[in-house]
Backbone as a printed PyTorch tensor [residue, N CA C, xyz], in Angstrom:
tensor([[[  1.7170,  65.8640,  30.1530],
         [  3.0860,  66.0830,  29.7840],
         [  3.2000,  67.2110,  28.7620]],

        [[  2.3660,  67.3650,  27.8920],
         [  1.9550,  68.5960,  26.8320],
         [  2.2650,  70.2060,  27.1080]],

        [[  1.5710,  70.0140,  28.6820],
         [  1.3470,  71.1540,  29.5550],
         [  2.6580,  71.5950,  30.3840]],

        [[  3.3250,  70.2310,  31.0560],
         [  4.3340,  70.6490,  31.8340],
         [  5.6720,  71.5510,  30.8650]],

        [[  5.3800,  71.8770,  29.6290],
         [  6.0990,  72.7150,  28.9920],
         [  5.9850,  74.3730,  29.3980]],

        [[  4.7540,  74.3800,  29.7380],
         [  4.2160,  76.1750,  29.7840],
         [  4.5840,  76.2150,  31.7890]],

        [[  4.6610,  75.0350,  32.5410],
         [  5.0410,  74.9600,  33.5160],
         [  6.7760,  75.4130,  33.8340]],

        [[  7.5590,  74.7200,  32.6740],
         [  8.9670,  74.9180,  32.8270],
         [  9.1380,  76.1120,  32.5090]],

        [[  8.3770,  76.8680,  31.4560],
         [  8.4870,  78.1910,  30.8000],
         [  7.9930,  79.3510,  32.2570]],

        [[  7.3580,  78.5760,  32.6640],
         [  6.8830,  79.7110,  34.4780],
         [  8.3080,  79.7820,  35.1150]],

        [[  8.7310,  78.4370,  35.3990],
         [  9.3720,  78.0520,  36.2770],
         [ 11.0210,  79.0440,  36.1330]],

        [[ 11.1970,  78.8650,  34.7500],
         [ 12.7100,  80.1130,  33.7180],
         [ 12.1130,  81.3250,  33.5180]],

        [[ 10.9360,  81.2550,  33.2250],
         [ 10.3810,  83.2680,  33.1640],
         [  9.7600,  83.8640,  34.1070]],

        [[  8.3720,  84.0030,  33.2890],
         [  7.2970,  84.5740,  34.2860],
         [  5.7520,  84.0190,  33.8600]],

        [[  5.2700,  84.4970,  34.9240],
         [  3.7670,  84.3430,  34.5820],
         [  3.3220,  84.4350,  33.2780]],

        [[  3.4570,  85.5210,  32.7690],
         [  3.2520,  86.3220,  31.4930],
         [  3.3550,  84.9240,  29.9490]],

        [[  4.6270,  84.9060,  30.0740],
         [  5.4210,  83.9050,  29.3710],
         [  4.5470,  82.7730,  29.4590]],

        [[  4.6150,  82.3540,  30.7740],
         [  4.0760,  80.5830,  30.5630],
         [  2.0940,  80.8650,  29.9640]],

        [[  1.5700,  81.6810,  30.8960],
         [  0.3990,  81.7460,  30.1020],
         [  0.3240,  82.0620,  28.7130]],

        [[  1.3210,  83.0860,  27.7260],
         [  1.2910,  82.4570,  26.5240],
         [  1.3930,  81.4450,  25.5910]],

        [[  2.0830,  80.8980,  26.5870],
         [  3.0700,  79.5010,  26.5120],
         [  1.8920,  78.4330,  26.4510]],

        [[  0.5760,  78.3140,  27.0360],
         [ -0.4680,  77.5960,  27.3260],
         [ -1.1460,  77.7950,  26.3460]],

        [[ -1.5040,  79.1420,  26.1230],
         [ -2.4560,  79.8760,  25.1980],
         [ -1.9970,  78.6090,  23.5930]],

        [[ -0.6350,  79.0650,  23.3060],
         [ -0.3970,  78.5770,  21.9800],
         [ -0.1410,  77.0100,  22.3230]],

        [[  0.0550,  76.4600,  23.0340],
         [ -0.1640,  74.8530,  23.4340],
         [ -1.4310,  74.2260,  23.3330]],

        [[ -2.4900,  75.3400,  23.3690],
         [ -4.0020,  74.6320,  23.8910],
         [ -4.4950,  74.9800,  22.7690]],

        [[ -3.8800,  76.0590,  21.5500],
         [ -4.7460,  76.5190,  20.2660],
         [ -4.1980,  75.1680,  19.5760]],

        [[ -2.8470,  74.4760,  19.6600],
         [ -2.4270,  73.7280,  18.7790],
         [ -2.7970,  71.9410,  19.0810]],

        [[ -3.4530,  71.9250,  20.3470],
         [ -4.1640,  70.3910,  20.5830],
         [ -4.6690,  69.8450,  19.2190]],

        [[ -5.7330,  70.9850,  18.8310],
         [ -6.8920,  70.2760,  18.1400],
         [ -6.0080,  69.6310,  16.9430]],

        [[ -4.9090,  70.4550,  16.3040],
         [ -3.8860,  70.3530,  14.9850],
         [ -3.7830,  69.0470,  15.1360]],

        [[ -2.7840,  68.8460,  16.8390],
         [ -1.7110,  67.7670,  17.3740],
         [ -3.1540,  66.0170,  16.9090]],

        [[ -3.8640,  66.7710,  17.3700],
         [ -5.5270,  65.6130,  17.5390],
         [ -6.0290,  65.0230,  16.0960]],

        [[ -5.9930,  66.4550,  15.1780],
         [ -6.3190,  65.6840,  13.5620],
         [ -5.3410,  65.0190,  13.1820]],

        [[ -3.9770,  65.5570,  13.0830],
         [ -2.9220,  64.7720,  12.8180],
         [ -2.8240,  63.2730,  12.9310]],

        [[ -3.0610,  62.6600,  14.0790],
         [ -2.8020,  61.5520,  14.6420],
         [ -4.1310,  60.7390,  14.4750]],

        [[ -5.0760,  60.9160,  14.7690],
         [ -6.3040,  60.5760,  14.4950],
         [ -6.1850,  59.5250,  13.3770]],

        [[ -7.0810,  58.3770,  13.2290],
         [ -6.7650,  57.6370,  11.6840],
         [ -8.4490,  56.9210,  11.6110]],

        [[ -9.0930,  57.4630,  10.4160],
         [-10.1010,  56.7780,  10.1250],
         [-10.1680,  55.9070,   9.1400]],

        [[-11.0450,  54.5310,   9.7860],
         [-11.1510,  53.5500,   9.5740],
         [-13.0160,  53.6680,   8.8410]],

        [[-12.7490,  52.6630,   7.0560],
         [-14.2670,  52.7900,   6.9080],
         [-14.1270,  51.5220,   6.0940]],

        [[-15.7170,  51.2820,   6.2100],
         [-15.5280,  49.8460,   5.4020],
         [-16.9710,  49.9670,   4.5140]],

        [[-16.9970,  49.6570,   3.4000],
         [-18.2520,  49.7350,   2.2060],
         [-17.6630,  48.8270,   1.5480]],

        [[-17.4470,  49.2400,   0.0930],
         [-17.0470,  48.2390,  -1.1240],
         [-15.6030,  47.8870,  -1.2000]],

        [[-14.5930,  48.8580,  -0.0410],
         [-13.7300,  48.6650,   0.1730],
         [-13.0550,  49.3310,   1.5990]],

        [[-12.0390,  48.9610,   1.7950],
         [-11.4600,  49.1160,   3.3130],
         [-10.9850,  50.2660,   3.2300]],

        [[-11.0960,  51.5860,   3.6540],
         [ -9.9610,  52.3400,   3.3390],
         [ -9.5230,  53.4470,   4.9570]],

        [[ -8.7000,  53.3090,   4.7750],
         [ -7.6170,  54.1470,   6.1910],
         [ -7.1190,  55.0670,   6.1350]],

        [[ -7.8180,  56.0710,   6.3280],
         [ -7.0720,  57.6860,   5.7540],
         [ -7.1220,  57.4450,   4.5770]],

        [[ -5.5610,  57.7500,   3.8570],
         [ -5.8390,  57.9920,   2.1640],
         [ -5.5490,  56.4690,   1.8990]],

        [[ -5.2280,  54.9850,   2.1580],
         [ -4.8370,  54.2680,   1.8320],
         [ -6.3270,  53.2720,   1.4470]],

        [[ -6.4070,  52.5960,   0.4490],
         [ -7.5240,  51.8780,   0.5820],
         [ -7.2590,  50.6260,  -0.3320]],

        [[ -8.2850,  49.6830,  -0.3040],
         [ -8.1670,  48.2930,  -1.2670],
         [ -9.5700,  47.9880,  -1.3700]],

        [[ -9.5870,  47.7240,  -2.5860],
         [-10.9310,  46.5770,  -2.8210],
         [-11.4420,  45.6270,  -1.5090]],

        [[-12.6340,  45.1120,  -1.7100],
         [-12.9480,  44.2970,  -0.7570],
         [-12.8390,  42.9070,  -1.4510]],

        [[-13.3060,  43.0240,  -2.8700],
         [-12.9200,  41.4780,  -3.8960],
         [-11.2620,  40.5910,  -3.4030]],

        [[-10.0470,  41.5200,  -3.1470],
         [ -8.4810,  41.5210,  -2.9790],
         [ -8.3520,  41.3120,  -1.6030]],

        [[ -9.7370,  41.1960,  -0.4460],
         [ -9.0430,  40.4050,   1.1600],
         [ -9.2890,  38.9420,   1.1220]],

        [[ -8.4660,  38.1410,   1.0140],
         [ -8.6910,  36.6750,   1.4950],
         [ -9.0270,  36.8460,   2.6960]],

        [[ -8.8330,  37.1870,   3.8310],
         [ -9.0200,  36.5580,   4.5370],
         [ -8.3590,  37.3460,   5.8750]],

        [[ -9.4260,  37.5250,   7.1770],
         [ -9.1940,  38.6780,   8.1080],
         [ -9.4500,  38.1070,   9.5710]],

        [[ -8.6590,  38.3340,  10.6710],
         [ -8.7290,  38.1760,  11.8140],
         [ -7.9670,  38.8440,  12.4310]],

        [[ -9.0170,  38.6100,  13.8870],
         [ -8.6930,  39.6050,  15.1720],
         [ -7.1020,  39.5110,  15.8170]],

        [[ -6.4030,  39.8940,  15.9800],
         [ -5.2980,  39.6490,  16.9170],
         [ -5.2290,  40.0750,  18.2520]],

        [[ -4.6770,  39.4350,  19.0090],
         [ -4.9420,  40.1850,  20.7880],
         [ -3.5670,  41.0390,  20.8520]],

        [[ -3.1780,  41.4650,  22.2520],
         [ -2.1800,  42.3010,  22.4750],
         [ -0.7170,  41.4230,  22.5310]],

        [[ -0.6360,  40.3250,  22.7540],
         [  0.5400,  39.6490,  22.5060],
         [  1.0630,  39.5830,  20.8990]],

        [[ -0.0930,  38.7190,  20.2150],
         [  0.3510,  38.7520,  18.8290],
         [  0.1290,  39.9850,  17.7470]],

        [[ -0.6230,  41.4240,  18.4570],
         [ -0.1500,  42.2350,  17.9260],
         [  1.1650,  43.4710,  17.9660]],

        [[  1.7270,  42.8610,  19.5530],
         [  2.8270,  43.4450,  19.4190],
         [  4.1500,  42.6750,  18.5990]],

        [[  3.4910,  41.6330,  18.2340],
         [  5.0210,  40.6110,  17.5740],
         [  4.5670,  40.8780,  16.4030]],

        [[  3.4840,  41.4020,  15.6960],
         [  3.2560,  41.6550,  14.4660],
         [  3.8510,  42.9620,  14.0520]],

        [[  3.6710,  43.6570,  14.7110],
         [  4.4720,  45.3790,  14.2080],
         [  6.1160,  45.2940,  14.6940]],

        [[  6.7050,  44.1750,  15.1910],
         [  8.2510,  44.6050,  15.4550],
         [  8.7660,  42.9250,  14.9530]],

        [[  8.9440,  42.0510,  15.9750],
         [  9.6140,  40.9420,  14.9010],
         [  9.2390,  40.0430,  13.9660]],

        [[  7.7960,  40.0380,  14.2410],
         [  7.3720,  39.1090,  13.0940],
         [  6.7320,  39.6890,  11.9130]],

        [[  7.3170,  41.3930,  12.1840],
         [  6.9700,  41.7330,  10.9640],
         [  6.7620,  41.4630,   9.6230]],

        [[  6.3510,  41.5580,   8.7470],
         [  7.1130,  40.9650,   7.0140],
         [  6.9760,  42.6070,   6.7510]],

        [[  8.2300,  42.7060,   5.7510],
         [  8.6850,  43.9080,   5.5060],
         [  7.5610,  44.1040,   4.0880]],

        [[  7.0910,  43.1420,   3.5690],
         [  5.7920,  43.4610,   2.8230],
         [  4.9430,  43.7370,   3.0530]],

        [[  4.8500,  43.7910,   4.6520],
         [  3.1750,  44.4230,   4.9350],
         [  2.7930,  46.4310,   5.1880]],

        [[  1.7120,  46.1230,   5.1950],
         [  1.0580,  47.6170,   5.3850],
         [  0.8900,  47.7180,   6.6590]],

        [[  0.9400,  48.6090,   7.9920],
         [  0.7340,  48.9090,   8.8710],
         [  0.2690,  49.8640,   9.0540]],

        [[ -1.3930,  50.0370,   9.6390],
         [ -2.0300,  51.4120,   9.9570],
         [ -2.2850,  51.2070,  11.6510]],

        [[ -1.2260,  50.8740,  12.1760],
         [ -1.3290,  51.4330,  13.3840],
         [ -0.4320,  52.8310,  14.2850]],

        [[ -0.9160,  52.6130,  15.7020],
         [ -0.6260,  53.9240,  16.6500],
         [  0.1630,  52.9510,  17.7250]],

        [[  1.2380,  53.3610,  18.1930],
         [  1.7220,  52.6990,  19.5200],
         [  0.9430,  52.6160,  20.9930]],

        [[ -0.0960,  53.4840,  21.2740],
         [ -1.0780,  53.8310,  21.7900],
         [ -2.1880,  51.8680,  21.7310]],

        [[ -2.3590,  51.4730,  20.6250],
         [ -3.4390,  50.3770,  20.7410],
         [ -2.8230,  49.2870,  20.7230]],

        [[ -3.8960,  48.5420,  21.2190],
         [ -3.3400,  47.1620,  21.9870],
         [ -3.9030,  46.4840,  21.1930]],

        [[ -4.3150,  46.2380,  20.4630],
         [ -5.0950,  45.2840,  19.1650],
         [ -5.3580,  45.5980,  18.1590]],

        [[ -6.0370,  44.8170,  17.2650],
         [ -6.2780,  45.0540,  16.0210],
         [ -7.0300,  44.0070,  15.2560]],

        [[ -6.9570,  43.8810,  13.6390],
         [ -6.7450,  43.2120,  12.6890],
         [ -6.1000,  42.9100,  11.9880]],

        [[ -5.8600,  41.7970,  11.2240],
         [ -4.7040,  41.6620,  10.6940],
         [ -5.6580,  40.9910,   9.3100]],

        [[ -5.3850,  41.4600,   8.1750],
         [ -5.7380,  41.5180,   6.5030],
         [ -5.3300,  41.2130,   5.7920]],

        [[ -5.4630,  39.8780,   5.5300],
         [ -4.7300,  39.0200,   4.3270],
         [ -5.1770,  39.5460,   2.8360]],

        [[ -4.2250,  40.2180,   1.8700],
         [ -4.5010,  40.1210,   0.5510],
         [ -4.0150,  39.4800,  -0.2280]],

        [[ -5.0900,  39.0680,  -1.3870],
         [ -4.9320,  38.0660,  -2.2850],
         [ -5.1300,  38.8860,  -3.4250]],

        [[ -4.0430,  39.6050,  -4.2240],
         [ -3.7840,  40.3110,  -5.0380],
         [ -2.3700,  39.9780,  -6.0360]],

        [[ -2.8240,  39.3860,  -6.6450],
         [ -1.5450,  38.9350,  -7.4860],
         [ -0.8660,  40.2470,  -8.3530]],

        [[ -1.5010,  41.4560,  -8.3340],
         [ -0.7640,  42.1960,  -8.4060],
         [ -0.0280,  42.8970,  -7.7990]],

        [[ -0.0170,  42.9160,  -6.6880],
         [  0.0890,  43.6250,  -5.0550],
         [  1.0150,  42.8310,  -4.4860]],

        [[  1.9710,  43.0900,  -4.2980],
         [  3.3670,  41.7140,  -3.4170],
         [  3.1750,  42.2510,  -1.5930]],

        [[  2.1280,  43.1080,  -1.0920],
         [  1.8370,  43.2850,   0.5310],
         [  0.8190,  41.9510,   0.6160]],

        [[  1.5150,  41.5710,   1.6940],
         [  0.9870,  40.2760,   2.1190],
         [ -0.4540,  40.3740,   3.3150]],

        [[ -0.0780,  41.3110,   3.8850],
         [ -0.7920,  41.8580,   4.7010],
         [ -1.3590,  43.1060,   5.1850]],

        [[ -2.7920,  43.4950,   5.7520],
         [ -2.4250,  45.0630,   6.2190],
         [ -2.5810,  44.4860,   8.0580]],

        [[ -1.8170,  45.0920,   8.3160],
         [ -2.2130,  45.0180,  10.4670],
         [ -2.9090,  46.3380,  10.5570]],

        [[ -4.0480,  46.4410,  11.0770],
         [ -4.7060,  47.5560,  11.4740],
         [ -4.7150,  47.9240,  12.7030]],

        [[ -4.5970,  48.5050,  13.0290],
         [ -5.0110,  48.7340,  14.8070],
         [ -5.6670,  49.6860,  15.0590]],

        [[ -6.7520,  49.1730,  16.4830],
         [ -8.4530,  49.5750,  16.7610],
         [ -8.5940,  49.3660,  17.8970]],

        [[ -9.3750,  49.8660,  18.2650],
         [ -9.6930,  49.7050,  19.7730],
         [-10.8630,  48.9490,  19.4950]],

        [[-11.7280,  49.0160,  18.3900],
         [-12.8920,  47.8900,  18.4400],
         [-12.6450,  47.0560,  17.3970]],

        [[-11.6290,  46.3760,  17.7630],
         [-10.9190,  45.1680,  16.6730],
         [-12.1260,  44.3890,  15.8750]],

        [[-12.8570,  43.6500,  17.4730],
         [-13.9100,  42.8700,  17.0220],
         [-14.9190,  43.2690,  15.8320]],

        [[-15.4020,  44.7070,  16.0000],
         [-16.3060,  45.4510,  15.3340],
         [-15.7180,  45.7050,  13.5110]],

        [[-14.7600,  45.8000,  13.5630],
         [-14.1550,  46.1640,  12.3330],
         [-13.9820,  44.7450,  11.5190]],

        [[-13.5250,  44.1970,  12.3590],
         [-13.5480,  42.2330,  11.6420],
         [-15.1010,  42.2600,  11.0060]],

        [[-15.9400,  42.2250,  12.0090],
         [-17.3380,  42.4750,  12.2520],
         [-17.6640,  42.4780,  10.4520]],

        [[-17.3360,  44.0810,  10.6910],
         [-17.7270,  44.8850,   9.3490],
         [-17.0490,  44.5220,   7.8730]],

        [[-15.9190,  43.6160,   8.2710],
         [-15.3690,  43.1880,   7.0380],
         [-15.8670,  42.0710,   6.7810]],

        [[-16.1320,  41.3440,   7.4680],
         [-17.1660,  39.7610,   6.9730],
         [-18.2530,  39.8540,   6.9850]],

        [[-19.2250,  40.8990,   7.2930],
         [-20.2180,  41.5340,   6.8660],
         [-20.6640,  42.0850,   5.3160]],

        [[-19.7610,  42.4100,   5.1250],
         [-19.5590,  43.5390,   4.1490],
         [-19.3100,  42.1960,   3.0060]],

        [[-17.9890,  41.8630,   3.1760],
         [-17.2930,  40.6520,   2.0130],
         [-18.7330,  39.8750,   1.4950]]])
């Protein structure tokens, strides 16, 4: 769908046009790719891109499947939680903190290797 842009640009101009049209579509993937991208790491603490927490501050972490992680990011949201997901994944984790200074109840993560990341947090804890 990215592409069918330099297609419509053929389709109203010319050749000329849409192959520039590609040229600057295909230099700007890699941009479109870091942008969106979100890394996930786990050591002494969890951290997601720039967002991070202690590992002492998780009570308590489990897997969610694709049903209860789509009711987690829209109605059963809590407007206190953290969300590091992509509309793109079908699962996740879901991260209970126990931070009495901190009023986020939760973080929902979303992963394609849900299991693995749980994994690494009860590993780690």
């Amino acid at each position: 769908m990215y592409f069918s842009f330099a297609l419509a640009v053929w389709g109203a101009f010319d050749f000329l046009a849409a192959f520039v049209t590609m040229a600057i579509l295909t230099l700007t993937m890699p941009i479109i790719w870091m942008k969106f991208r979100m890394v996930i790491t786990v050591d002494n603490e969890l951290r997601i891109d720039r967002a991070h927490i202690d590992l002492k501050y998780v009570h308590l972490a489990k897997v969610v499947d694709a049903t209860e992680y789509r009711r987690l990011r829209t109605v059963d949201s809590d407007a206190r939680s953290f969300h590091a997901t992509r509309w793109w994944l079908k699962s996740g984790v879901q991260v209970f903190i126990n931070d009495p200074r901190d009023k986020t109840t939760y973080w929902l993560v979303g992963s394609k290797k849900a299991a693995g990341l749980f994994s690494a947090l009860v590993i780690v804890k």
